[in-house]
C-alpha positions, 0 to 999 in steps of 0.5 A: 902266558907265552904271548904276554911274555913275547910281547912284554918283550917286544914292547920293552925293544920298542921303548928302547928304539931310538926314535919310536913312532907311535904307528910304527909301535901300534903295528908292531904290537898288533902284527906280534899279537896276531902272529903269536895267535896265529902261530898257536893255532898252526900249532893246535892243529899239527898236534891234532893231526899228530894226535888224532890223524885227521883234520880238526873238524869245523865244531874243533877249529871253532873250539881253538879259535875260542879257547885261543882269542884270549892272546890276542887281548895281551895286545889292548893294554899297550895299543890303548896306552900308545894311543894314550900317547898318541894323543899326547897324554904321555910320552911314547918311551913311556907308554911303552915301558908301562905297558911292560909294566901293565904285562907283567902285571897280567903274568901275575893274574894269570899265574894267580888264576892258574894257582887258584885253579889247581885247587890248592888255596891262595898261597900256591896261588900267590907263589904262581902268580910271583913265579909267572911275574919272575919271568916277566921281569927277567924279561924285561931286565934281558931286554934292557941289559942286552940292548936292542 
């Protein structure tokens, strides 16, 4: 979730640049991504430490690296959508505002599956999902009212 919500955010400052170019949003989104990814894995691994006092083990790095891959596909939405754009399907600004759009709407999914994961039927599910997409858009509404 905090990837999708860092990266809707930095999806909305690109479309709000004053000039955007398309390699320059492209790399920008994928260096977000990798950073986030990377970020939580220094993260696993210094809460493992913490908690075990030791080194994860080569079987527990591959079990990071798995259960974290999945942040790294909040970028494909908005690089498939600037390479869209790239190609003249649509306007950059434009790709851009939709992928936040196309983020958002992951939040949603995500706070969908987690409600229904609980175990506590498709309401909290719902109510999950319209929690996580508040905080999309409350995103997305900071960003354009404070600027770039």
């Amino acid at each position: 979730m905090y990837a999708t919500i860092t990266l809707t955010a930095v999806v909305v400052a690109l479309a709000e640049a004053d000039h955007p170019e398309h390699l320059e949003s492209a790399l920008t989104v994928a260096v977000t991504a990798l950073g986030v990814w990377l970020a939580t894995l220094v993260a696993d691994e210094q809460s493992h430490r913490a908690l075990t006092g030791r080194n994860a083990t080569w079987p527990e790095i591959r079990t990071a690296l798995h259960v974290s891959s999945p942040l790294l596909f909040t970028a494909v939405g908005p690089l498939v959508l600037i390479g869209a754009s790239a190609l003249g399907f649509l306007d950059l600004e434009t790709a851009l505002l939709i992928s936040a759009g196309v983020e958002v709407a992951t939040l949603f999914l995500w706070g969908w599956r987690t409600g229904l994961g609980m175990g506590n039927g498709r309401l909290s599910a719902l109510v999950s999902g319209l929690i996580d997409t508040a905080i999309g858009v409350s995103v997305v509404a900071v960003k354009l009212l404070a600027g770039h």
